[in-house]
N, C-alpha and C positions, 0 to 999 in steps of 0.2 A: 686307382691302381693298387695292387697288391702290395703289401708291406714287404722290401726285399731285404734279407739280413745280407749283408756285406764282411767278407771274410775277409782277414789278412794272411798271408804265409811266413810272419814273421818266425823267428827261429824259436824255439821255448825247450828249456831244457837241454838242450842244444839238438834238440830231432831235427832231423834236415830238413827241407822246404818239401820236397819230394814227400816226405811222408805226412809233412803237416796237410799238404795239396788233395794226395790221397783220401785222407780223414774229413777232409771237410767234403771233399765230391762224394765218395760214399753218404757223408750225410744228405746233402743235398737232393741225391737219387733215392735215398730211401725213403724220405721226405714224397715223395712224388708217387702216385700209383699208375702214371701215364709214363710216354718217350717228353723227356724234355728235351731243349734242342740245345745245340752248345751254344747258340747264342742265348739264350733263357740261363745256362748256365752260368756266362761270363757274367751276365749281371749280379749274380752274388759273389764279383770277385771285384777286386781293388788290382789292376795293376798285370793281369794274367791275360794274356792273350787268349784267343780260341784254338790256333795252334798249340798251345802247350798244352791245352784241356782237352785236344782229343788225344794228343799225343800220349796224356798221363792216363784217360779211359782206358786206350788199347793196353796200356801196361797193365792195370788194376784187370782187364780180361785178361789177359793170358797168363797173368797171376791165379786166376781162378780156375782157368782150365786147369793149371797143376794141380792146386789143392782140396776141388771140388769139384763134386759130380754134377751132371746137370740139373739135378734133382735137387741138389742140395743147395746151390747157389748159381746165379750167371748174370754176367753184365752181359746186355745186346747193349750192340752199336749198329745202329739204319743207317744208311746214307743220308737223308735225306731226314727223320723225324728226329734222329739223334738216339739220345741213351738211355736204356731203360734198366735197372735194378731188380732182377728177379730174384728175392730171397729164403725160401720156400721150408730148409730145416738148421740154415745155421745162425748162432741169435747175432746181431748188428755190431755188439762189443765184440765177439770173436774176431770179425773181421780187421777190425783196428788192433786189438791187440798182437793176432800177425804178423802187421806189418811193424808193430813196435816193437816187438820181442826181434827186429832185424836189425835195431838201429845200436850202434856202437852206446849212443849214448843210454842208453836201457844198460846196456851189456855192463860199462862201464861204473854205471851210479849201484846197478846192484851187486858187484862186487863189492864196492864202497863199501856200501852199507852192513854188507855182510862179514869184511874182513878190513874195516876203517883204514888199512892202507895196504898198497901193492907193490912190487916192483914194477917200475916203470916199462922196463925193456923188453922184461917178459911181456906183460901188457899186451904193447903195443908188438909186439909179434906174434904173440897168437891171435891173434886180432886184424893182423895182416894190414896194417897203416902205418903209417911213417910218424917219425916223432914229433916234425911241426903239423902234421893232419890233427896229431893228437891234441896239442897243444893250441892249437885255432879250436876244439872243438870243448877243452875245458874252457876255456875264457868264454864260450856261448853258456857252456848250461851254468857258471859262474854268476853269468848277469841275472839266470833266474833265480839260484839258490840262494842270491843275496839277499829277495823281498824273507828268506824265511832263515838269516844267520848262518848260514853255511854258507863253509869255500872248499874247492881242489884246491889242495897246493899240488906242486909239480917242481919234482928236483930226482934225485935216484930214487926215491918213491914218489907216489901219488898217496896223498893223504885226504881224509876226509876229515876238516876242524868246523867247529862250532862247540854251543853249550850241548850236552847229553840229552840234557831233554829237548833239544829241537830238532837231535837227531834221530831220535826214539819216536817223535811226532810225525815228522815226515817220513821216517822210513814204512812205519804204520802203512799212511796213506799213499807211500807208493806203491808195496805189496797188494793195496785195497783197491788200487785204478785196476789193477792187470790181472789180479786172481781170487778178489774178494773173501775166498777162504784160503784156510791154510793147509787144508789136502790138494789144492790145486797151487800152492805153489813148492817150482821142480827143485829141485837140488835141495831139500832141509835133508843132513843126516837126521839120524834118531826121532823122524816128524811122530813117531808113536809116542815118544817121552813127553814132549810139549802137550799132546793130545789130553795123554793122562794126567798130568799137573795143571792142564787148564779143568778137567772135570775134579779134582781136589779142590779147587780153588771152588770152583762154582757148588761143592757141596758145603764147605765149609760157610761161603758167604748165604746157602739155604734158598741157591737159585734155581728156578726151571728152567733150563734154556733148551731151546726147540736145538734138531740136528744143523738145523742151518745156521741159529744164533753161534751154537757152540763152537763150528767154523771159524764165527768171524772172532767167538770169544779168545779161541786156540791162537788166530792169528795175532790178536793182538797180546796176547801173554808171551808169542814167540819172539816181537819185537821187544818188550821187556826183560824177558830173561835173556836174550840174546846181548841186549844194552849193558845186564849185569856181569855179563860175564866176560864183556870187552876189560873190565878191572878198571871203568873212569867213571869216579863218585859222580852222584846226580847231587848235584850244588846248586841251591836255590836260591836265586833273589831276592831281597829285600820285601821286593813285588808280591812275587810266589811264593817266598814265605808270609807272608799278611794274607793272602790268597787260601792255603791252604790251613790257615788259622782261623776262617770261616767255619769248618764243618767240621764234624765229630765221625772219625771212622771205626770202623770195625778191629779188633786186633789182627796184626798180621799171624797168620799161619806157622805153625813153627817149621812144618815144612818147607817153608822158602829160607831157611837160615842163613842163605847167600844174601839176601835181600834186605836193606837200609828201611828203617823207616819210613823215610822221603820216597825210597821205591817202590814201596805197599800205598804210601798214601798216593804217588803221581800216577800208577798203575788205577786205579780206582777211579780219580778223577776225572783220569783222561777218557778210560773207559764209559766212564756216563754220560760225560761232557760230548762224548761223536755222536749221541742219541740214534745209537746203532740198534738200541734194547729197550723193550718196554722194562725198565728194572732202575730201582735206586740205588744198587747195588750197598745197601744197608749205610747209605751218606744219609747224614742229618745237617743240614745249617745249624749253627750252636745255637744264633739268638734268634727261636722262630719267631718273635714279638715284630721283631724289624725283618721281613725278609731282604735277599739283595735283590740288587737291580728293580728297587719296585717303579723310578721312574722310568723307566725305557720299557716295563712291563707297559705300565698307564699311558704313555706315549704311544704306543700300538694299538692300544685300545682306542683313543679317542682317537685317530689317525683314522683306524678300520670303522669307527663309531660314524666319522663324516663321509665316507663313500657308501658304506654298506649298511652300519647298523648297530644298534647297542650288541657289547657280551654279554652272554649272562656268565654267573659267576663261576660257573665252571671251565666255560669258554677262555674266561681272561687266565685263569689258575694254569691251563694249557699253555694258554701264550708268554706267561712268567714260566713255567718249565724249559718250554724251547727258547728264551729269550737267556735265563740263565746256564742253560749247555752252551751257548752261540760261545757268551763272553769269559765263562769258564774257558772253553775252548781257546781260544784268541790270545789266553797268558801261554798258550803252548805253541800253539799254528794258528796261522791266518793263512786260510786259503786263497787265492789271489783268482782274479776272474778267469787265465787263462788255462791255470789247473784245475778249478774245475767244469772247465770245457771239455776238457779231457774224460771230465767219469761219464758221458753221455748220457746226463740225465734228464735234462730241460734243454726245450727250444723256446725260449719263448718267443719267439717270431712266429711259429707254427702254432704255438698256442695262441696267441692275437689273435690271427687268421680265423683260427676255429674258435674261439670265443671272444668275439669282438666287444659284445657289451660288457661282458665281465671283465674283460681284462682293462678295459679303458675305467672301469669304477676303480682296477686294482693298481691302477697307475697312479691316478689321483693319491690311494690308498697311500703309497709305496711312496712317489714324492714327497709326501707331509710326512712319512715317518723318519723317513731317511737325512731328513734336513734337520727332526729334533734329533735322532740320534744317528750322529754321522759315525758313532765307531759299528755301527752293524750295517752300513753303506757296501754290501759286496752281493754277487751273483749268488753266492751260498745261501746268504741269509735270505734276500730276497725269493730263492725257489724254497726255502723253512717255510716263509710268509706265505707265499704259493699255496703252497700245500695248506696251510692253515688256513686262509683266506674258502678258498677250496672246499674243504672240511667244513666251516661254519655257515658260509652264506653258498650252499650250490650253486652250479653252473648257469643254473635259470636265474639266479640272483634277487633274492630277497633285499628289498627297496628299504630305505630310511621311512618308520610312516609316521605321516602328519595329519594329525586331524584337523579339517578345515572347516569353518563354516560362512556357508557363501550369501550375501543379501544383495538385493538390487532393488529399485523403487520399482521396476516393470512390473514384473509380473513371478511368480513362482514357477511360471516355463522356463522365464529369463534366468533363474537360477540354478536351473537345471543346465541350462545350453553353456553356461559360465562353467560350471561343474566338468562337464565333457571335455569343454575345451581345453581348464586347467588340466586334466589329467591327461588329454594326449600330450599335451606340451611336455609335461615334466615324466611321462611315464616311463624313462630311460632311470630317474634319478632320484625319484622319491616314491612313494606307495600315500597317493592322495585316502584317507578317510572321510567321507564327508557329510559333518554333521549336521542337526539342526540346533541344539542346546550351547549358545554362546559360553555360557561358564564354563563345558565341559571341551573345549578345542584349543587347540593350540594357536590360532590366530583364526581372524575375520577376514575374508574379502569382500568388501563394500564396494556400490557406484556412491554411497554418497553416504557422510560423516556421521556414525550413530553416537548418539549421546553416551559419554560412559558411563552411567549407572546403567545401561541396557547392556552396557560389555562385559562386565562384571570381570573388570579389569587386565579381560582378555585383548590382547596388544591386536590393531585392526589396520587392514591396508586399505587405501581409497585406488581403485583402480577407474581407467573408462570405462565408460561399457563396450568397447571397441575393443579391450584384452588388447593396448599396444606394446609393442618390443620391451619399452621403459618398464609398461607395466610389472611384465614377465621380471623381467631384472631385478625389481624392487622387491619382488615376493622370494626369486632366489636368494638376492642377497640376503633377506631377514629370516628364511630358512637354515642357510650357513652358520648366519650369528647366534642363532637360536642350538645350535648342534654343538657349538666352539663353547657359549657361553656352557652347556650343561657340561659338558666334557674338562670345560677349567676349574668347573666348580668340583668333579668329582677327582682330580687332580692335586685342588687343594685341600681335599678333605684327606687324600692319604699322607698328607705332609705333617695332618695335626700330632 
C-alpha cells in the first residue's frame, strides 16, 4: 500500500485551521496528476471529515474563479471521481501565499515586525475583530514564537519582545516564506535606498551576485538595517560572543556608520550561515588547523559512508560547509519542523514514493546521523542532507562495493552460481565485485574452511552451499562491521 503522509490542522502561528486545511489540500491535489476522491483524500487527514473536505474544495474553487482565469488555474470537483488540480501558469507558492497574505495573523506579525509595537485599538479596528478575537489569536501564534524567544505582549499596545537578534532572524525568514525578494515585498518605503546599499555592500565585500542573489541579498540587508534603526543594541551572549570569536571578518564599511560592530559581524554571519549564496562573503575561521564542527562533519560521512558509500575528499569538505551554516545558523534561529513546512520545499513522502530504493538507503543514512548528532535532528537539516545525499550518490544510487572472492569444493560452475546468487540477494545494498585473488578482497566466501596461509589473512565466511537465511545474515552482518570499523578508525584519526 502507498506510503500515506498524514496531516494535522493544528493552529501554527496562529493561521486558522481553515487556511492550514487549504494548504495542505492544495498540496495534496497538486501532488496528484489524476481526480482523487475525497475519500483517498481523507486519508491524508487525522480527524477531518469528508464533509468538511468537500466543503473547503468548493471554497478553494470559487476562490479561483475570482482570482484566476481558466487558463491560469482551476480546481474541478466531479461528483463522483472527486477533485482534480489544474495548474497550468500560476507557480503552487502563489497559491498559499493568497490565502495567507488574508489571515489576520500575517497582517498582524508583519506589522510587528515592521514597527515592534502598535496601538492596540487602532489595530484591532482596522482589522475589523474584536478585542478578545485578538487576544485568543496572540496566545496561538505566542505558543509558536516561543520555540524561537519571542512574545506578543498585549496591553494599550501590542508589543513585539525578544533578544534583537532573534528578531532580525525570524523576521528575515518570514519576509523569505512569502516574497523571497525584496522587490516583491509590498509596503517598504524608500525599497530603492536598501536596493542601493545592499549593492555598496556587495561591491565593497568584492561580490558577484546574480539579479536574483541580490534580491534575496537586498532582502536580507533590509531586515538588518531595519533592526538598526529600531535604536535596540544587538547584545550578545556569552554563547554568541565565543561564536563570533571563531572567524575573522572583513572591515565594516564606513558607509553603514549607523551600524555596531556586532551588527556588521551578525549581518555577515547570518548571511552565509542561511547558505542562500554560493559566497563566503570574505569570513575566515581564525584557527583553520582545527576547523569547527569537524565531528558532526565526520559523523555524516561515516553515516552516508554505511548506506551509500565513501566521500571523497571534496564531497566530505561540502558536507563540513553545509554542516557548519546548519549550526552557525542555530545560535540565531532554529527552524522548527512546521515552519518549514510552510516554505513548500520538500515532500518527502512523494519523494519515497518516486524513489523508493534511494530513499530507504537515505533513511538508514539519516537515522545513524541523527542519533550521533541530535542537535541537527530537524526537517531543514535533513532536506540539506537530501539534497546532499542526492548530489553525491544519484538517484540510481551508487552501492557500498565489496570485493568478494567466492570458493566452493564443487566445482568453478558452483562458484559462479554462489556469485549470482549473492549478488541478487544483496543488490539493493551493496555493489558485489567478485574476485579471484584472495589477498586482493575484502572477505572470502567458502563451503568449507581454507587454511590461512591460503587467505593471506583475508577474514573468510564458511557458508552452505544451500546460501541459507543465517548464511545471508552472517555476511551482512560482517559487511556492516567491516563499514563501522573503517569509518571509526577514520574518526579517530581526525581526533589525533
Amino acid at each position: 500500500m502507498m506510503n500515506v503522509e498524514q496531516y494535522t490542522t493544528e493552529p501554527l502561528f496562529g493561521l486558522d485551521k481553515e487556511f492550514l486545511l487549504k494548504n495542505q489540500l492544495l498540496q495534496i491535489l497538486d501532488n496528484s496528476s489524476n481526480y482523487l476522491t475525497f475519500k483517498e483524500i481523507a486519508h491524508h487527514f487525522r480527524g477531518i471529515s469528508i464533509d468538511v473536505l468537500q466543503q473547503t474544495c468548493r471554497k478553494i474553487q470559487s476562490d479561483f474563479l475570482e482570482w484566476y482565469s481558466v487558463e491560469e488555474c482551476e480546481l474541478v470537483i466531479h461528483p463522483q471521481l472527486g477533485a482534480r488540480l489544474l495548474r497550468k501558469k500560476i507557480p503552487f507558492k502563489a497559491l498559499i501565499d493568497a490565502y495567507a497574505c488574508q489571515e489576520i495573523s500575517y497582517t498582524l506579525l508583519q506589522e510587528l515586525f515592521r514597527y515592534r509595537e502598535l496601538i492596540a485599538s487602532d489595530f484591532y479596528e482596522n482589522q475589523h475583530v474584536s478585542e478578545s478575537t485578538l487576544r485568543r489569536k496572540i496566545k496561538r501564534i505566542n505558543q509558536s514564537l516561543a520555540h524561537y524567544n519571542l512574545r506578543i505582549t498585549f496591553a494599550y499596545k501590542i508589543k513585539l519582545t525578544g533578544s534583537e537578534l532573534a528578531i532580525r532572524s525570524f523576521y528575515f525568514y518570514f519576509l523569505f516564506l512569502f516574497y523571497r525578494q525584496l522587490p516583491a515585498v509590498p509596503g517598504i518605503a524608500e525599497q530603492g535606498f536598501f536596493e542601493s546599499k545592499a549593492i555598496k555592500i556587495q561591491n565593497h565585500l568584492g561580490l558577484t551576485l546574480s539579479l536574483k542573489e541580490l534580491g534575496v541579498f537586498s532582502l536580507i540587508y533590509y531586515v538588518h538595517e531595519h533592526g538598526v534603526h529600531s535604536g535596540t543594541p544587538l547584545r550578545l551572549t556569552e554563547k554568541e560572543n565565543e561564536l563570533f570569536h571563531q572567524f575573522d571578518f572583513p572591515p565594516k564599511p564606513n558607509f553603514l556608520n549607523n551600524w555596531s560592530f556586532n551588527d556588521w559581524q551578525f549581518f555577515l554571519l547570518f548571511t552565509m550561515a542561511t547558505d542562500l549564496f554560493e559566497q563566503d562573503f570574505d569570513i575566515a575561521t581564525r584557527d583553520v588547523l582545527v576547523p569547527l564542527f569537524v565531528f558532526e562533519s565526520l559523523a555524516w560521512g561515516q553515516a552516508f559512508k554505511m548506506a551509500f558509500g565513501q566521500l571523497t575528499s571534496e564531497e566530505q569538505a561540502l558536507v563540513h560547509e553545509a554542516i557548519q551554516k546548519s549550526l552557525v545558523l542555530s545560535y540565531f534561529i532554529s527552524i522548527d519542523d512546521e515552519f518549514f513546512r510552510l516554505f513548500q520545499v520538500i515532500n518527502f513522502e512523494t519523494f519515497q514514493q518516486q524513489n523508493p530504493l534511494f530513499y530507504q538507503r537515505f533513511e538508514q543514512f539519516w537515522n545513524d546521523f541523527r542519533f550521533k548528532v541530535p542537535a541537527l535532528d530537524s526537517s531543514s537539516f535533513k532536506f540539506t542532507s537530501l539534497m546532499l545525499a542526492s548530489y553525491f550518490s544519484p538517484l540510481d544510487t551508487q552501492l557500498y562495493s565489496v570485493k568478494i572472492a567466492v570458493y566452493s569444493e564443487v566445482s568453478s560452475h558452483f562458484n559462479y552460481y554462489l556469485a549470482n546468487r549473492l549478488k541478487s540477494q544483496f543488490k539493493t545494498k551493496y555493489d558485489f565485485v567478485f574476485i579471484t585473488d584472495f589477498q586482493q578482497a575484502d572477505l572470502i566466501i567458502t563451503t568449507f574452511e581454507l587454511p590461512a596461509e591460503e587467505c593471506y589473512e583475508t577474514p573468510q565466511i564458511i557458508i552452505d552451499p544451500l546460501l541459507t537465511s543465517n548464511d545471508l545474515l552472517l555476511i551482512d552482518q560482517w559487511i556492516e562491521k567491516m563499514i563501522v570499523k573503517e569509518s571509526d578508525l577514520l574518526l579517530s584519526m581526525s581526533d589525533i
